[in-house]
N, C-alpha and C positions, 0 to 999 in steps of 0.2 A: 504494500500500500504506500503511496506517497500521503504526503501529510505539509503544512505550513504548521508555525509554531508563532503561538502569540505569549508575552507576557501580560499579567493580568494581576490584578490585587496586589501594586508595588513592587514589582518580582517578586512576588513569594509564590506565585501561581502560574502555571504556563497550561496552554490550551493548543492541543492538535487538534489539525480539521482536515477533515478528510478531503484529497482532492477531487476525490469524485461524490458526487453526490448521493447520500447513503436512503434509505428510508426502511430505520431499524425497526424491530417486532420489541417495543419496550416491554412485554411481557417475558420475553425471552433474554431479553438484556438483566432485569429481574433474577431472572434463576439462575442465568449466568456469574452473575454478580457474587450470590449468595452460594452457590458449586467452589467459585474463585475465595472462601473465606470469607467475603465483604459482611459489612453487617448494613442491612439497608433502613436509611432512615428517611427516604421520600421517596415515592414510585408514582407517576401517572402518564398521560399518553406525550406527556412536555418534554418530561426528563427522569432521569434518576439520579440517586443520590443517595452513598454510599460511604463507610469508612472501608480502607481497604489498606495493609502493608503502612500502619501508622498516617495514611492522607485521607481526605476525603476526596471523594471521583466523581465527576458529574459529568454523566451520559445523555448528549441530545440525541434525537433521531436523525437527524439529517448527519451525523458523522464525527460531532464531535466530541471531544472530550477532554473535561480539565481535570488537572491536579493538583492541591493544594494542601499543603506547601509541598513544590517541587521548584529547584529552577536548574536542572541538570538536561538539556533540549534533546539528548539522544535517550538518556532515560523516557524520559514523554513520550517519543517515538515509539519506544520497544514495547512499553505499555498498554500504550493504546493501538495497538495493532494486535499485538495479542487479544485483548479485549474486543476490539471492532471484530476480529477473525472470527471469535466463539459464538458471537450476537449473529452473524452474518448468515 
């Protein structure tokens, strides 16, 4: 997957987005999520939102995903491709 990287929340946050346009099954992002460890504390058809590996993740449908605190840009990457991959 390619991906661009934004910072976000002061660098303490960076956001991959997918370069192609995603349109994820947030039900299955859900159990993905919680399969991955996460512990989920907001689900709906917007987004989700989860603690996972000490951050919290937040999965939109159209492909994106942030992490916060993270400001390591290849990390972001590896993460959120894993993640987009198991949603997909």
């Amino acid at each position: 997957m390619r991906f661009t990287t934004a910072r976000l929340c002061g660098g303490e946050a960076l956001m991959a987005i997918s370069a192609d346009i995603l349109d994820l099954d947030m039900l299955k992002a859900k159990n993905v999520a919680e399969e991955m460890g996460g512990t989920v504390k907001q689900s709906d058809d917007m987004m989700l939102l989860y603690d996972w590996n000490g951050m919290e993740v937040t999965v939109y449908p159209l492909g994106k995903v942030m992490f916060y605190p993270l400001q390591d840009k290849a990390l972001c990457i590896k993460y959120a491709t894993d993640i987009l991959e198991r949603i997909k």
